[in-house]
PDB file of N, CA, C and O in Angstrom:
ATOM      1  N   UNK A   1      99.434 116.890 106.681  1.00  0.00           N
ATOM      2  CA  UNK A   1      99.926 115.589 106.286  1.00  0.00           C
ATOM      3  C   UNK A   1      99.893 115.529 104.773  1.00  0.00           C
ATOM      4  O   UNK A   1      98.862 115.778 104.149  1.00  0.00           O
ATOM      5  N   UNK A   2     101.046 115.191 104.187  1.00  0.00           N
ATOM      6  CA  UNK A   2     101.047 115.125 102.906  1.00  0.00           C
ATOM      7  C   UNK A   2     101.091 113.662 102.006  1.00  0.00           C
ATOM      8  O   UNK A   2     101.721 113.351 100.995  1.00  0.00           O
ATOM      9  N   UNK A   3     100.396 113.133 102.621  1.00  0.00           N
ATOM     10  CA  UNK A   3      99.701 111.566 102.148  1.00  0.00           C
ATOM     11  C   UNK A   3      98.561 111.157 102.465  1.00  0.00           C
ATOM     12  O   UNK A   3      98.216 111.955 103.337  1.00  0.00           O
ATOM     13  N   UNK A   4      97.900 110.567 102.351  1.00  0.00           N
ATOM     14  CA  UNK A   4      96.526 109.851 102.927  1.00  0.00           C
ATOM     15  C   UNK A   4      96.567 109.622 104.496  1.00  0.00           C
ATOM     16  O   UNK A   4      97.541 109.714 105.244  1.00  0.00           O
ATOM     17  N   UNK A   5      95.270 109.304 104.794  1.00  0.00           N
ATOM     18  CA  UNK A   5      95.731 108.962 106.235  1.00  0.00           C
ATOM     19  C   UNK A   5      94.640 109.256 107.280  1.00  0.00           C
ATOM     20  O   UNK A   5      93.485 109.226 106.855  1.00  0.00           O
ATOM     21  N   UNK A   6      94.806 109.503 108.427  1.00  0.00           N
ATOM     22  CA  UNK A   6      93.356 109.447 109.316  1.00  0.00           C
ATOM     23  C   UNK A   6      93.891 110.521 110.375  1.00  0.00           C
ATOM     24  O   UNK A   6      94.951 110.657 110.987  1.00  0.00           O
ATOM     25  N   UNK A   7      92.931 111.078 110.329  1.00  0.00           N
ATOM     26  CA  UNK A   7      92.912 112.867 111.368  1.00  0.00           C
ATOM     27  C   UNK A   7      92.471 112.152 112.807  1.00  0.00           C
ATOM     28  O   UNK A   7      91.288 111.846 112.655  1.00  0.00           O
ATOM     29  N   UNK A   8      92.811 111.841 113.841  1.00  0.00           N
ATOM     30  CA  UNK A   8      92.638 111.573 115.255  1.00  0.00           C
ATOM     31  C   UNK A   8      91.988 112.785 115.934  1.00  0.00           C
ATOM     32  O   UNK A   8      90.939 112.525 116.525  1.00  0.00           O
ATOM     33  N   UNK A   9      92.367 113.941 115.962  1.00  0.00           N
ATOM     34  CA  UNK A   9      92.149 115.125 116.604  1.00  0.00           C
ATOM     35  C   UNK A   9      92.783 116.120 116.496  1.00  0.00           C
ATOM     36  O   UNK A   9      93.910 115.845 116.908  1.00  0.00           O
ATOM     37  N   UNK A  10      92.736 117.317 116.129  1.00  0.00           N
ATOM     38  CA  UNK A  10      93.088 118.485 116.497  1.00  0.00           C
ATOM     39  C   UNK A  10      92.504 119.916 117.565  1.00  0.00           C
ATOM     40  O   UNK A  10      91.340 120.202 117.847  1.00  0.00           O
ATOM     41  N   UNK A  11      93.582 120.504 117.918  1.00  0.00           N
ATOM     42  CA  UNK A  11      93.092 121.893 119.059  1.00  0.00           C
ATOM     43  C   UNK A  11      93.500 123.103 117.967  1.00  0.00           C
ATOM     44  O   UNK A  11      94.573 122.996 117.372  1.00  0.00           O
ATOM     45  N   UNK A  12      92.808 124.018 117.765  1.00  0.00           N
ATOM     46  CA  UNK A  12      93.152 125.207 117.442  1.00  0.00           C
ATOM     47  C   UNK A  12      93.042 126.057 118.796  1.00  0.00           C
ATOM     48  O   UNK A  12      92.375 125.478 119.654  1.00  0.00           O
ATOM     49  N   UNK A  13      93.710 127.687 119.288  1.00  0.00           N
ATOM     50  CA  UNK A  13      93.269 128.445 119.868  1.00  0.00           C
ATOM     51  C   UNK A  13      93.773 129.863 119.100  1.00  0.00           C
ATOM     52  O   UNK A  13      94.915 130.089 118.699  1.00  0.00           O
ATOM     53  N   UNK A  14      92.878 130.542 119.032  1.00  0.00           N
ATOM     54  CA  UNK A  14      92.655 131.969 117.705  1.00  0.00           C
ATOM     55  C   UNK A  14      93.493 133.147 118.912  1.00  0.00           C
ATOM     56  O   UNK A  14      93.602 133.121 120.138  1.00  0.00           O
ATOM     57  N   UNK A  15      93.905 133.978 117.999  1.00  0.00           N
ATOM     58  CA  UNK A  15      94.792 134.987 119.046  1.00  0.00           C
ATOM     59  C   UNK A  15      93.154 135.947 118.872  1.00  0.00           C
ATOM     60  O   UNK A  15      91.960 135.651 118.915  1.00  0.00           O
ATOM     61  N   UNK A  16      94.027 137.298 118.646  1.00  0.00           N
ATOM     62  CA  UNK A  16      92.776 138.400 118.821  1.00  0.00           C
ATOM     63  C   UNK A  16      91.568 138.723 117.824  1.00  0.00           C
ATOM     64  O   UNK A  16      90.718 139.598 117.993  1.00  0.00           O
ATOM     65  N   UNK A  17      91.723 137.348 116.165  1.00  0.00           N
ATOM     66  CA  UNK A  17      90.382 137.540 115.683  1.00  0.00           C
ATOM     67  C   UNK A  17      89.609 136.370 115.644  1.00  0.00           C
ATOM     68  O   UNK A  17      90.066 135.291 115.267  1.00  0.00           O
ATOM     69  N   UNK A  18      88.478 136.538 116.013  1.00  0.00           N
ATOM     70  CA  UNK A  18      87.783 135.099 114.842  1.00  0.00           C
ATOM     71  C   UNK A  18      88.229 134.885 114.381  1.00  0.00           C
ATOM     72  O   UNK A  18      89.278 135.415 114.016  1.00  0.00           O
ATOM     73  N   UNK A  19      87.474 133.406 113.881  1.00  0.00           N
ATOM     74  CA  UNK A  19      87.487 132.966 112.638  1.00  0.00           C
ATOM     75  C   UNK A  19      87.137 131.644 112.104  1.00  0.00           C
ATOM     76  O   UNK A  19      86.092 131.286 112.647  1.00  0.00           O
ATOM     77  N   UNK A  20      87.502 130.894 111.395  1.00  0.00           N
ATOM     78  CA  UNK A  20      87.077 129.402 111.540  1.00  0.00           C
ATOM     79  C   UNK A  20      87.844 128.731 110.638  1.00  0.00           C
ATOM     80  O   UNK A  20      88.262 129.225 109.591  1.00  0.00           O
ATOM     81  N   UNK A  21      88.075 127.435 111.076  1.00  0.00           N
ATOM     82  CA  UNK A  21      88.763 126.235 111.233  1.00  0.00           C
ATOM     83  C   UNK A  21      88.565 125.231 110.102  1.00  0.00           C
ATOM     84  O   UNK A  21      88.148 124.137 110.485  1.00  0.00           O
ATOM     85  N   UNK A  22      88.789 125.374 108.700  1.00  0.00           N
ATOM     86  CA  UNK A  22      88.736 124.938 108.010  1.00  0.00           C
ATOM     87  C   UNK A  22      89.428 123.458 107.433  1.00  0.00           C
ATOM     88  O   UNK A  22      90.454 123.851 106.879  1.00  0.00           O
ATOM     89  N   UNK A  23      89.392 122.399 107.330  1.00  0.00           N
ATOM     90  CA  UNK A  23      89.915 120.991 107.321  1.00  0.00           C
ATOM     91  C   UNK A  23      89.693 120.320 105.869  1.00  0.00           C
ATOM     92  O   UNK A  23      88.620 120.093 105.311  1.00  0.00           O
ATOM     93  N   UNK A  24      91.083 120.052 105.382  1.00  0.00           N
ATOM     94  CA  UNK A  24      90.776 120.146 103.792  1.00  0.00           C
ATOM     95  C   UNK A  24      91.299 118.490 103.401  1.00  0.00           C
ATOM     96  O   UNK A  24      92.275 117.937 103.908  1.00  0.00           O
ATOM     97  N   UNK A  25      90.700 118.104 102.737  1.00  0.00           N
ATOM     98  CA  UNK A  25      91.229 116.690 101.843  1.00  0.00           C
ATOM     99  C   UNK A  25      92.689 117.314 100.626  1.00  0.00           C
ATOM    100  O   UNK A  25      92.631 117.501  99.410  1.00  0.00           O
ATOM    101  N   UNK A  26      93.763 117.476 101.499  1.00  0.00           N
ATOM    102  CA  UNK A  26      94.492 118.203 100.182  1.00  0.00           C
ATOM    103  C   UNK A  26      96.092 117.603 100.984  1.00  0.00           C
ATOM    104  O   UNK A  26      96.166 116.987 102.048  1.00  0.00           O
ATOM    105  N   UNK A  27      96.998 117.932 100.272  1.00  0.00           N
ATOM    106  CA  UNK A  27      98.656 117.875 100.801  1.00  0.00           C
ATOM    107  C   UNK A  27      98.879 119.275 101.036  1.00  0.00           C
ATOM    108  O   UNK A  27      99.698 119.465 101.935  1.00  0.00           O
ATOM    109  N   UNK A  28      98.384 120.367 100.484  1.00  0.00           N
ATOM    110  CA  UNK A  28      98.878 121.599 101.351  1.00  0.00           C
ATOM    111  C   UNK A  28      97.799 122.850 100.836  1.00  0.00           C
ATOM    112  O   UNK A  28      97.098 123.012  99.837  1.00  0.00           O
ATOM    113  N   UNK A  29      98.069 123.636 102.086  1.00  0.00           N
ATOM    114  CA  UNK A  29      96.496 124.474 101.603  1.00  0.00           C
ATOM    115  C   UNK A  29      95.858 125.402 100.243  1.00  0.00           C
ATOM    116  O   UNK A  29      96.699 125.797  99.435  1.00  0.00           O
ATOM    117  N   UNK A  30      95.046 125.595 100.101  1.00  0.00           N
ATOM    118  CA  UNK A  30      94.485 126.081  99.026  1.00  0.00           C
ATOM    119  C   UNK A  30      94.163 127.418  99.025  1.00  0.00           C
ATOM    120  O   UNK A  30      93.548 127.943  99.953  1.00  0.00           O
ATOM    121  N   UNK A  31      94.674 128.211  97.698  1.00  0.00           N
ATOM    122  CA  UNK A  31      94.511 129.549  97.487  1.00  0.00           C
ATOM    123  C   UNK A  31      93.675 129.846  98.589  1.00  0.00           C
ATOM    124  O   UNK A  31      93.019 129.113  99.330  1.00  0.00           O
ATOM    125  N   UNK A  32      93.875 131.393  98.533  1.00  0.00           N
ATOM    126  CA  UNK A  32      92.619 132.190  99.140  1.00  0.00           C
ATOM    127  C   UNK A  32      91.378 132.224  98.394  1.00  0.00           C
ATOM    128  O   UNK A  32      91.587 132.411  97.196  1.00  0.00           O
ATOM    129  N   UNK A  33      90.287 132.119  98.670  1.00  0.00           N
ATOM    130  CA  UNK A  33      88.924 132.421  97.911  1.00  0.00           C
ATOM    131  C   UNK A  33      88.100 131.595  97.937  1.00  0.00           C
ATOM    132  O   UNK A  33      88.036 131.245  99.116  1.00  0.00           O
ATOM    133  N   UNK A  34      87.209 130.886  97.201  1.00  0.00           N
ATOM    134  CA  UNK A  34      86.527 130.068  97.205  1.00  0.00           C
ATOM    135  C   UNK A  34      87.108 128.644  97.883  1.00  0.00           C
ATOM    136  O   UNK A  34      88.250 128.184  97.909  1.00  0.00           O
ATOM    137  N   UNK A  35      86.153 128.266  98.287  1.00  0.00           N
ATOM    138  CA  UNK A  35      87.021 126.589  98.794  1.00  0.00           C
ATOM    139  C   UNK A  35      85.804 125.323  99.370  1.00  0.00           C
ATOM    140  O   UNK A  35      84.673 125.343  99.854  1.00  0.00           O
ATOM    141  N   UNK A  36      86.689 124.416  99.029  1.00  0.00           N
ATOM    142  CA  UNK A  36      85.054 123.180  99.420  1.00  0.00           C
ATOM    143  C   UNK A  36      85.908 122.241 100.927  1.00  0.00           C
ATOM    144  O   UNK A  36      86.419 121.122 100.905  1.00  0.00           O
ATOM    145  N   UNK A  37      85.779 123.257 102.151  1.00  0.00           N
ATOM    146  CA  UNK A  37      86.157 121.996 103.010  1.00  0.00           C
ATOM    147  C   UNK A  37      85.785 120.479 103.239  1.00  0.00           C
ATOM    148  O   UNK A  37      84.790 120.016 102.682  1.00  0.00           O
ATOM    149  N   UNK A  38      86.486 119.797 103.960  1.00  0.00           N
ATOM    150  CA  UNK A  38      85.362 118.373 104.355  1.00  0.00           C
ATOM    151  C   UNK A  38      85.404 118.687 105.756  1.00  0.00           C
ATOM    152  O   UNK A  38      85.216 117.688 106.450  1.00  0.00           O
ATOM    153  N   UNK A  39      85.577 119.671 106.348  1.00  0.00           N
ATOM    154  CA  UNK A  39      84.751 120.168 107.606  1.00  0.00           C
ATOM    155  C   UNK A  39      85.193 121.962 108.261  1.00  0.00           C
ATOM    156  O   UNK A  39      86.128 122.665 107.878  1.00  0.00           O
ATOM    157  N   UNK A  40      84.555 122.159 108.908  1.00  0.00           N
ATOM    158  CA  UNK A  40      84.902 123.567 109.124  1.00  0.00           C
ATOM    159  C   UNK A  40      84.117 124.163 110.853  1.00  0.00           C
ATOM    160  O   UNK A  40      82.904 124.138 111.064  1.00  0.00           O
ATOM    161  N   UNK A  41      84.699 124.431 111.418  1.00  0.00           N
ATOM    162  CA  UNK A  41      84.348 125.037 112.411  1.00  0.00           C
ATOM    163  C   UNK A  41      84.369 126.462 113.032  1.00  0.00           C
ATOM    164  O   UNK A  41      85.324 127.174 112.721  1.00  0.00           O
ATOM    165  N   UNK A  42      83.474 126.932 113.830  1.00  0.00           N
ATOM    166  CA  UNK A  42      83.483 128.600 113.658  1.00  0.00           C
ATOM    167  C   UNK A  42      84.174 128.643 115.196  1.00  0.00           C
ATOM    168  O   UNK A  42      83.802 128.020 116.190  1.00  0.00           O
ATOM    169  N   UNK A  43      85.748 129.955 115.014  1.00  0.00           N
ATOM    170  CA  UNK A  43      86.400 130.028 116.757  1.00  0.00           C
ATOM    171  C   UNK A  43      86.330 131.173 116.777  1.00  0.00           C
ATOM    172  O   UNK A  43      86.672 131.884 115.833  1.00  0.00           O
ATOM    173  N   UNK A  44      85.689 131.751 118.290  1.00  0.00           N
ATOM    174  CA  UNK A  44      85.530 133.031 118.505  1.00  0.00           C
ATOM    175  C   UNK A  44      87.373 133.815 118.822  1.00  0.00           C
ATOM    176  O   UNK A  44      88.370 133.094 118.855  1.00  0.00           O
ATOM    177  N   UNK A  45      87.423 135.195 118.995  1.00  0.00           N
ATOM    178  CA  UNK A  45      88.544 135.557 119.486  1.00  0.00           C
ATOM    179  C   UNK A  45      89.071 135.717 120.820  1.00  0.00           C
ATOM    180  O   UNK A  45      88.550 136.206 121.823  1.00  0.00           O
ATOM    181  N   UNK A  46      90.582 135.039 120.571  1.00  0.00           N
ATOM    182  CA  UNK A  46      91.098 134.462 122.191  1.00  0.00           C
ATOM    183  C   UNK A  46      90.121 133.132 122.095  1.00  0.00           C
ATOM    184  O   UNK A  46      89.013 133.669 122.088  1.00  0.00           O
ATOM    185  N   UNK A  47      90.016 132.494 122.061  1.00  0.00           N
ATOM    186  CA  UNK A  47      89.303 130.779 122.124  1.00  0.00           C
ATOM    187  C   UNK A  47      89.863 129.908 122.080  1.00  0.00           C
ATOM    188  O   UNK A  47      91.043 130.094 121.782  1.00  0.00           O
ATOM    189  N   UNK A  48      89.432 128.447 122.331  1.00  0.00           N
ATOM    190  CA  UNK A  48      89.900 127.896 121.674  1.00  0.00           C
ATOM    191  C   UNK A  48      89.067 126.501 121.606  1.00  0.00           C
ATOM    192  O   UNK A  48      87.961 126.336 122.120  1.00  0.00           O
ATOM    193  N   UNK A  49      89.808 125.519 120.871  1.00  0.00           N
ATOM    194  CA  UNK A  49      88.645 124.054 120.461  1.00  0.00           C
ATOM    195  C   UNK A  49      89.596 123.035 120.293  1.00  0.00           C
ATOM    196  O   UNK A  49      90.612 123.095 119.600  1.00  0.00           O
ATOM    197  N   UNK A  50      89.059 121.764 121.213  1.00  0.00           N
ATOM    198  CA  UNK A  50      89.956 120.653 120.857  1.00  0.00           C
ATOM    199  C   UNK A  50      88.812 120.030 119.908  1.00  0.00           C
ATOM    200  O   UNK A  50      87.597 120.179 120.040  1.00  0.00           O
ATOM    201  N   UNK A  51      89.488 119.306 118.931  1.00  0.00           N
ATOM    202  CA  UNK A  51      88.478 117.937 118.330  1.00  0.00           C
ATOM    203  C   UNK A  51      88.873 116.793 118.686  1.00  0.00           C
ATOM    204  O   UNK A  51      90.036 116.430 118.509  1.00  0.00           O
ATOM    205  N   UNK A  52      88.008 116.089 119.214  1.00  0.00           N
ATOM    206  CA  UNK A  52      88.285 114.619 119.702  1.00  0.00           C
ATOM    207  C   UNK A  52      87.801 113.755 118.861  1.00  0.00           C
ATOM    208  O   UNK A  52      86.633 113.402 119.024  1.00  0.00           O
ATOM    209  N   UNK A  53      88.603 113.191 117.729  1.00  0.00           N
ATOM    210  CA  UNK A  53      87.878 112.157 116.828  1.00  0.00           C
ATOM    211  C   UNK A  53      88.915 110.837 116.676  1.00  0.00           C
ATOM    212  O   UNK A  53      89.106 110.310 115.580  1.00  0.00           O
ATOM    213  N   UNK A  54      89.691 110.274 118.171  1.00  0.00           N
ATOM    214  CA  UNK A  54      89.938 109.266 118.026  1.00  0.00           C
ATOM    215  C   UNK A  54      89.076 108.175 118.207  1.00  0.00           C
ATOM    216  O   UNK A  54      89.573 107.100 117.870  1.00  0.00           O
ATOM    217  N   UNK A  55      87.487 108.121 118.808  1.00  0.00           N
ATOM    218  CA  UNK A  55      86.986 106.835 118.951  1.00  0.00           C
ATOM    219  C   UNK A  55      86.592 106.547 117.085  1.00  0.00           C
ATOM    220  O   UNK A  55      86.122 105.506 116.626  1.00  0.00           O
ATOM    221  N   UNK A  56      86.885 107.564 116.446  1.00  0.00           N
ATOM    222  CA  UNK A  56      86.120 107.311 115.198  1.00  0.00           C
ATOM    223  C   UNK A  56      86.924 108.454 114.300  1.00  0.00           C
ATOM    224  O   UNK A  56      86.497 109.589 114.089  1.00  0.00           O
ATOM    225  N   UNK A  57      88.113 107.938 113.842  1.00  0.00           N
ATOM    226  CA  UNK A  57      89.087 108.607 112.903  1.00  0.00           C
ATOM    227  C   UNK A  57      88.668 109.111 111.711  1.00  0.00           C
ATOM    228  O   UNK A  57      88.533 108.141 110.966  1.00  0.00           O
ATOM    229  N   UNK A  58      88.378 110.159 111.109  1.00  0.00           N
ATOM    230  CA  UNK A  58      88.811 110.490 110.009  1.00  0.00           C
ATOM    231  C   UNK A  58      89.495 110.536 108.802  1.00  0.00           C
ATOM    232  O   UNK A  58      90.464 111.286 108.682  1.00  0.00           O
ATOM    233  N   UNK A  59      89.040 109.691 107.717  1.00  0.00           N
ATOM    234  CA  UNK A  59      90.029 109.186 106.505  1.00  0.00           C
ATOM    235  C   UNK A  59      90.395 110.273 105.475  1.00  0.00           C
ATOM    236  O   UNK A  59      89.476 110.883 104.929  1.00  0.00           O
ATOM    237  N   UNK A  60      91.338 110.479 105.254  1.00  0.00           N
ATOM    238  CA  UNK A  60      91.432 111.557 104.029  1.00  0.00           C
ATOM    239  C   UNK A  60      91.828 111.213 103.080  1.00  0.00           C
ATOM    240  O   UNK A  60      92.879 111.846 102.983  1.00  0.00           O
ATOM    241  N   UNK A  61      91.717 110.484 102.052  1.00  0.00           N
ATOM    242  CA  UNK A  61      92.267 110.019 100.689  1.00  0.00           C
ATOM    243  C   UNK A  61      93.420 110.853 100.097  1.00  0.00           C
ATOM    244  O   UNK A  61      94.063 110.295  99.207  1.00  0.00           O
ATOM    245  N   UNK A  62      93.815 112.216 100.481  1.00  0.00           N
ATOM    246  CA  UNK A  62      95.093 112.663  99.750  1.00  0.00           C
ATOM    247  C   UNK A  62      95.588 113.059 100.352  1.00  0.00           C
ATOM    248  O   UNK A  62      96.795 112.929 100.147  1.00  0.00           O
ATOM    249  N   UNK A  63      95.164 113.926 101.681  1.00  0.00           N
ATOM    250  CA  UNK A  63      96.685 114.412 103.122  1.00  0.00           C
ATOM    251  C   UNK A  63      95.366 115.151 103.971  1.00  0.00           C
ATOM    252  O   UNK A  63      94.221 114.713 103.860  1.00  0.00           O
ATOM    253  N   UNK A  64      95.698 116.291 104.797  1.00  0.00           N
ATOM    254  CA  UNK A  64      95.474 116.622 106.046  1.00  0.00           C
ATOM    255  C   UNK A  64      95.820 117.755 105.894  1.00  0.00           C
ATOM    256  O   UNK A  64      97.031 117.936 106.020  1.00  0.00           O
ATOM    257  N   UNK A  65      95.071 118.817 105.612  1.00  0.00           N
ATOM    258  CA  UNK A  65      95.328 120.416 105.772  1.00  0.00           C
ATOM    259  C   UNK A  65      94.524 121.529 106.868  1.00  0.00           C
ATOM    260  O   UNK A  65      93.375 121.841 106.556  1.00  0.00           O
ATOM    261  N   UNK A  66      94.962 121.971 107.813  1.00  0.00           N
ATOM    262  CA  UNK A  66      94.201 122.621 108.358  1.00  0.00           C
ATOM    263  C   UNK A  66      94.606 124.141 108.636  1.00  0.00           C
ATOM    264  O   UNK A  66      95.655 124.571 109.117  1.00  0.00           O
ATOM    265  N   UNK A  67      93.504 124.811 108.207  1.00  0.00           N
ATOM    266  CA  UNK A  67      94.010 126.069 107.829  1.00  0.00           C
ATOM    267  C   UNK A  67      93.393 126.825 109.134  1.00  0.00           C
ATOM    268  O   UNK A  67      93.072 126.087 110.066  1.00  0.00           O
ATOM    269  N   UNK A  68      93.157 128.522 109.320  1.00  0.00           N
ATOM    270  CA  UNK A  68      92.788 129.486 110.442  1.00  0.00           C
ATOM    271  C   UNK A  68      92.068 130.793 109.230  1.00  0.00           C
ATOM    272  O   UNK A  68      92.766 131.735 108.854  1.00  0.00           O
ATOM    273  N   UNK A  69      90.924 130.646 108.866  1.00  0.00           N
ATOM    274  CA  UNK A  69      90.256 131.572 107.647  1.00  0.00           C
ATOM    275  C   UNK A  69      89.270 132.367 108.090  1.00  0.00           C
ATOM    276  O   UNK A  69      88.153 131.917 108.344  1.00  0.00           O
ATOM    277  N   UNK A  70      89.711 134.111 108.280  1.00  0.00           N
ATOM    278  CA  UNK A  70      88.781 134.934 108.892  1.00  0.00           C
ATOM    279  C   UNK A  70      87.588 135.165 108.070  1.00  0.00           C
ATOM    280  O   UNK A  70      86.654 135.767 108.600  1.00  0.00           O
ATOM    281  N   UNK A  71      87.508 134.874 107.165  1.00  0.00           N
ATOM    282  CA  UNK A  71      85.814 135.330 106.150  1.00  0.00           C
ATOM    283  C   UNK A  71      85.261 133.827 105.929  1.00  0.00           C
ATOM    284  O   UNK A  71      84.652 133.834 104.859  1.00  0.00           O
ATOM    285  N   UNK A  72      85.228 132.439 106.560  1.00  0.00           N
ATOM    286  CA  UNK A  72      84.442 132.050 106.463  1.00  0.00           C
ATOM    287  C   UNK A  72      85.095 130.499 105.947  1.00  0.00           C
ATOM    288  O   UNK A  72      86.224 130.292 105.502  1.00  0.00           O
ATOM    289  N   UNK A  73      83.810 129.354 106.205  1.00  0.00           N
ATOM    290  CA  UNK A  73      83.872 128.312 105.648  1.00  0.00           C
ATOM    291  C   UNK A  73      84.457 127.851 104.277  1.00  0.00           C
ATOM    292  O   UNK A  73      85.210 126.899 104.073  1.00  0.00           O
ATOM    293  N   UNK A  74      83.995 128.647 103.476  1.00  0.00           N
ATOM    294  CA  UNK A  74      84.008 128.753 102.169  1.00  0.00           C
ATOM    295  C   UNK A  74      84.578 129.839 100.866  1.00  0.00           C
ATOM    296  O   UNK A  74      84.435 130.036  99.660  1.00  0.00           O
ATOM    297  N   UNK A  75      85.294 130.345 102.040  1.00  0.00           N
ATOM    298  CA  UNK A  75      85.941 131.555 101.280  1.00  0.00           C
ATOM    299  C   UNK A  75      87.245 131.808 102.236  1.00  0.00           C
ATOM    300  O   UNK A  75      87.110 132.797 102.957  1.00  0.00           O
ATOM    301  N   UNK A  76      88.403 131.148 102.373  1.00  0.00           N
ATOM    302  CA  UNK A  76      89.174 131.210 102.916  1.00  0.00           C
ATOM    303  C   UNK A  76      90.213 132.492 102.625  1.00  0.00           C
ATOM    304  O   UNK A  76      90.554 133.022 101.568  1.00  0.00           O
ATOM    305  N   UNK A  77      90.526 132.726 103.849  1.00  0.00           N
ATOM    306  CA  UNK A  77      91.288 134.213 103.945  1.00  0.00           C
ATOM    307  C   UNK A  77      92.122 133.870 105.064  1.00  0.00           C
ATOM    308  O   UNK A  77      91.669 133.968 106.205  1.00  0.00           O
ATOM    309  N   UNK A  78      93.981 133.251 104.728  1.00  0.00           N
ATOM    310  CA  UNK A  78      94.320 132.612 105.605  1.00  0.00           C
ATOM    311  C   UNK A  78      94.914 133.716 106.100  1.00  0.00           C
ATOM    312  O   UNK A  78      95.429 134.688 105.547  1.00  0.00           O
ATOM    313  N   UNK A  79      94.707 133.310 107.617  1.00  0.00           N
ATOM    314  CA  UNK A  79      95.116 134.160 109.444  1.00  0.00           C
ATOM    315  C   UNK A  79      96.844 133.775 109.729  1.00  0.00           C
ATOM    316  O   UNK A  79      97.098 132.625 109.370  1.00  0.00           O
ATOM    317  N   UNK A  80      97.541 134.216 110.062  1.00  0.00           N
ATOM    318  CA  UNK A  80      97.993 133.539 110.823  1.00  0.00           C
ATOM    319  C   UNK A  80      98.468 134.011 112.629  1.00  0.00           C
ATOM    320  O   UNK A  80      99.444 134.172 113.362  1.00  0.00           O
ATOM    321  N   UNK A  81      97.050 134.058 112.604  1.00  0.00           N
ATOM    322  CA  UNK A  81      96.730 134.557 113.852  1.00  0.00           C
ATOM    323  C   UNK A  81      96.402 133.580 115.143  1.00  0.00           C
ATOM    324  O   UNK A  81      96.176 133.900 116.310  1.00  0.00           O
ATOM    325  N   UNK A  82      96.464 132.052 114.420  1.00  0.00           N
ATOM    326  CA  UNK A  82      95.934 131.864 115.195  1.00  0.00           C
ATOM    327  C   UNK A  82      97.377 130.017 115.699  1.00  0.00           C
ATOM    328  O   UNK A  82      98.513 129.914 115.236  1.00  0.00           O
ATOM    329  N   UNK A  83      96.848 129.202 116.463  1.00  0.00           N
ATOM    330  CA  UNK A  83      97.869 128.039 116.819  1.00  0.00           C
ATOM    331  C   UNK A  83      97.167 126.929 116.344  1.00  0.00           C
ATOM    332  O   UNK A  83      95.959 127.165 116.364  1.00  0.00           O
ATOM    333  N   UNK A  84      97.428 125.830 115.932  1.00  0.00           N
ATOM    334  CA  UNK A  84      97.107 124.630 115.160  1.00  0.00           C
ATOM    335  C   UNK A  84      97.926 123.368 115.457  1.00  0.00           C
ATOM    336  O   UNK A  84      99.108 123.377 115.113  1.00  0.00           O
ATOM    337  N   UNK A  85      97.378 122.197 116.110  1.00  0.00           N
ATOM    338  CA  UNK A  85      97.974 121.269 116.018  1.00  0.00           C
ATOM    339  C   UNK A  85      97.161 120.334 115.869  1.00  0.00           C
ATOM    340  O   UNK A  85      95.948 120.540 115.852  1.00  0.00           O
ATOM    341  N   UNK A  86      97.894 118.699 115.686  1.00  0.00           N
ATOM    342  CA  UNK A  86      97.010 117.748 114.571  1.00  0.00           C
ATOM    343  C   UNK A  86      97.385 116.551 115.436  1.00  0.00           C
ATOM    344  O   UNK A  86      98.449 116.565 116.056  1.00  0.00           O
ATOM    345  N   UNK A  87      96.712 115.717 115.487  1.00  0.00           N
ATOM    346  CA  UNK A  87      96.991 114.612 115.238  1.00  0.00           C
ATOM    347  C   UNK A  87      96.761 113.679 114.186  1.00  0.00           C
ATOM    348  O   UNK A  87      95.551 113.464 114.126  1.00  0.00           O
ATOM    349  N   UNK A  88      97.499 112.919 113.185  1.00  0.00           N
ATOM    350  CA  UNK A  88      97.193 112.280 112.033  1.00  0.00           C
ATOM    351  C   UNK A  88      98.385 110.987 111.856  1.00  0.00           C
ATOM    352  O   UNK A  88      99.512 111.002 112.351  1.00  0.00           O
ATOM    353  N   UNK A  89      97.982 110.248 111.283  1.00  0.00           N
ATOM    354  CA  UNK A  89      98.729 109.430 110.747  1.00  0.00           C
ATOM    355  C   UNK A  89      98.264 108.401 109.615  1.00  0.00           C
ATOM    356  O   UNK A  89      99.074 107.612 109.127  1.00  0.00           O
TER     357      UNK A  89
END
């Protein structure tokens, strides 16, 4: 999402690597390397994860980025290995 706005839920499911689920306060994603999510989750390979955060939405002050980063929370190394969908508005 490339405006402000509130994250309801998203599902990732990872093809054949790890990895984890990085969720950024941004309009579109950020270099590879260092990085400061506002949340991050770890998905094994072949997996997958819904987030359920409509009783209690998520505000993002500048947009909605969600990336698929095999080395980690904080050091993004984008996949595109894996499926991503959002709910936001």
């Amino acid at each position: 999402k490339a405006s402000a706005g509130n994250l309801y839920g998203y599902n990732v499911v990872a093809g054949a690597s790890a990895g984890y689920v990085p969720v950024f306060n941004a309009t579109s994603a950020p270099a590879d390397g260092a990085v400061t999510p506002a949340r991050c989750i770890p998905l094994a390979a072949n997996a997958g994860v819904e987030i359920d955060l409509r009783g209690q939405p998520t505000y993002f002050s500048s947009g909605i980025t969600i990336v698929f980063s095999t080395t980690g929370c904080f050091t993004k190394t984008a996949s595109a290995t894996a499926f991503i969908a959002a709910d936001a508005k």
